[in-house]
C-alpha positions as CSV (number, residue, x, y, z in Angstrom):
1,X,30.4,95.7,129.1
2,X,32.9,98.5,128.6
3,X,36.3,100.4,129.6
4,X,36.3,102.5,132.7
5,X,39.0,105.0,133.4
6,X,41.1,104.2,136.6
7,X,41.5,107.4,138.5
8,X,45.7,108.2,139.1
9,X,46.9,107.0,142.2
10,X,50.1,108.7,143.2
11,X,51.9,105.9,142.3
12,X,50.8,106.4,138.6
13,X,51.3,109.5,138.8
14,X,55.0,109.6,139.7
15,X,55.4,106.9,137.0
16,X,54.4,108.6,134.4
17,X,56.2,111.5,135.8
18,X,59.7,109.7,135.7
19,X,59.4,107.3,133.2
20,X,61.3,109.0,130.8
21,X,64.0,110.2,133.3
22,X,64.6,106.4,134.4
23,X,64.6,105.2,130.6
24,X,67.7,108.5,130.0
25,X,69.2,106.3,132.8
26,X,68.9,103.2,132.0
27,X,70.3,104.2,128.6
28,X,73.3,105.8,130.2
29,X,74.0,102.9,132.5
30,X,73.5,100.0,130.0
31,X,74.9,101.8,126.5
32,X,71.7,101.3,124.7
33,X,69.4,103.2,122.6
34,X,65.3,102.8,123.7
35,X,62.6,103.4,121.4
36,X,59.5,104.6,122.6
37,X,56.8,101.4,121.5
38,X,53.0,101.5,122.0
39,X,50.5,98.4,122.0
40,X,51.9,95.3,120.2
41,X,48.8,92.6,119.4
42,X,49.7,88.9,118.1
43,X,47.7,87.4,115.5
44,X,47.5,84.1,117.4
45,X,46.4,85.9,120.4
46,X,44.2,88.4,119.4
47,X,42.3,88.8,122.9
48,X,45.5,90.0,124.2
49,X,48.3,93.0,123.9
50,X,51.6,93.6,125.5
51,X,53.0,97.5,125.8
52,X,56.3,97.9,127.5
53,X,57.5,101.2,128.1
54,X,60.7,100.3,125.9
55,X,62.3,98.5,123.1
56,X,66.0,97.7,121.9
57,X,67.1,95.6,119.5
58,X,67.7,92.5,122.4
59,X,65.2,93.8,124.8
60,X,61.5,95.1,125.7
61,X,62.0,97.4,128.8
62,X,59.6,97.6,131.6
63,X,60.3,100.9,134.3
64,X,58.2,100.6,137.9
65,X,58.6,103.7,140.0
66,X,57.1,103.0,143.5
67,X,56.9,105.6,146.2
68,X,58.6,103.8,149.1
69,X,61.4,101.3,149.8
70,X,58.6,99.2,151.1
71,X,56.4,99.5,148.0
72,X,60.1,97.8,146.3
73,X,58.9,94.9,147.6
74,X,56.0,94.2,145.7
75,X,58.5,94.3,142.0
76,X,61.5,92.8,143.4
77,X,62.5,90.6,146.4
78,X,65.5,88.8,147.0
79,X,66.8,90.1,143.4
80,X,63.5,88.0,142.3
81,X,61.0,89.4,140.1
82,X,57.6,89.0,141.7
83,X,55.1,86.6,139.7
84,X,52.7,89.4,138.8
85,X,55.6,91.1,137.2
86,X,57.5,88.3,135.8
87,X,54.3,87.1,133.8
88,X,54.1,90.8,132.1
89,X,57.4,90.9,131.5
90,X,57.5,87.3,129.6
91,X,54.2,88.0,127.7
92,X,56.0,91.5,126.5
93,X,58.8,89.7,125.2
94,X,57.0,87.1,123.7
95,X,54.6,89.7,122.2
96,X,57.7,91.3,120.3
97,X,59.9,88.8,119.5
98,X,62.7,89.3,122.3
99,X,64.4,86.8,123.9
100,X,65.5,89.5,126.4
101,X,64.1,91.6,129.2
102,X,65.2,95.0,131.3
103,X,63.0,95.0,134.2
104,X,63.9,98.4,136.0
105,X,62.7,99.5,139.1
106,X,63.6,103.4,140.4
107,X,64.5,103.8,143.6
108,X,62.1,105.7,145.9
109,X,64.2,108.5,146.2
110,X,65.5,108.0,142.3
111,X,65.0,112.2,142.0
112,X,68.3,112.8,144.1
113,X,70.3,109.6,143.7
114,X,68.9,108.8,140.2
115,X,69.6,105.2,141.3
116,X,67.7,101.9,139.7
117,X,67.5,98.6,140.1
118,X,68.1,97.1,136.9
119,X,67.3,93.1,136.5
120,X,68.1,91.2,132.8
121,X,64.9,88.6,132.2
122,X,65.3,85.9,130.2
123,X,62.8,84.5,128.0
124,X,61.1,81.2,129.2
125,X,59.1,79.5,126.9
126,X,57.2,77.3,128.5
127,X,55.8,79.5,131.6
128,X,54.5,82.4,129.0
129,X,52.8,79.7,127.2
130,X,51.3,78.1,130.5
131,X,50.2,82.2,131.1
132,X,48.7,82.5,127.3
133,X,46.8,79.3,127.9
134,X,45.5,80.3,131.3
135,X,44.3,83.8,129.8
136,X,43.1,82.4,126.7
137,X,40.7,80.0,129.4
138,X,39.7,82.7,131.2
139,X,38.4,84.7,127.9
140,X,36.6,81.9,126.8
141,X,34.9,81.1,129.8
142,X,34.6,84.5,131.6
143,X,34.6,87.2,129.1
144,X,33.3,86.1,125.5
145,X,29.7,84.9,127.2
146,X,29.0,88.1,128.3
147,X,30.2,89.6,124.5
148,X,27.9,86.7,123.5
149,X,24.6,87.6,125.2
């Protein structure tokens, strides 16, 4: 059992292409300072890391650059986050400490209009625990047997 590498979609690619660009913006637009943060582990949790691609005093920021308005769909609908994303954005804050979240999603065509859908996410307690708990089942029954063997 062992890492593979993912190959790049485009999608990743133009991510990691305007990540920085979108986090200049979202600094503009909200009058905050980000700070570049890399893998945060938790003691009580140790099968399990959070890396946003920001952090600020109140908040851990997460950036999504999709390629098409369509592809918007699958972050946000109806000003909602989407579960997938909600659950990483909870277990970032609750891996450092915030009780605050900047979920920021670039618009397809963010290179011209430099426009972004920026959502505030509030902590909630009891759902990242319910998500901790879930993971911390699935280790123990999916992943640590085959460590075992």
């Amino acid at each position: 059992m062992g890492a593979i590498k993912l190959k790049d979609t485009e999608a990743m690619k133009r991510g990691r292409l305007l990540e920085n660009q979108v986090l200049k913006r979202v600094e503009l637009l909200m009058q905050i300072k980000i700070k570049k943060c890399g893998l945060k582990l938790h003691s009580k949790y140790p099968i399990m890391g959070a890396s946003p691609d920001g952090v600020t005093e109140e908040y851990v920021i997460e950036v999504k650059c999709p390629l098409t308005d369509k592809a918007m769909s699958q972050y946000i609908k109806d000003n909602q986050i989407s579960l997938k994303y909600k659950a990483q954005v909870q277990l970032q804050m609750h891996f450092y400490n915030k009780s605050k979240a900047l979920f920021c999603v670039a618009a397809s065509d963010f290179e011209t209009t430099t426009n972004i859908n920026i959502i505030e996410v509030k902590y909630e307690k009891e759902f990242c625990e319910e998500i901790l708990n879930k993971c911390t089942l699935f280790w123990s029954n999916a992943i640590f047997p085959l460590l075992y063997k």
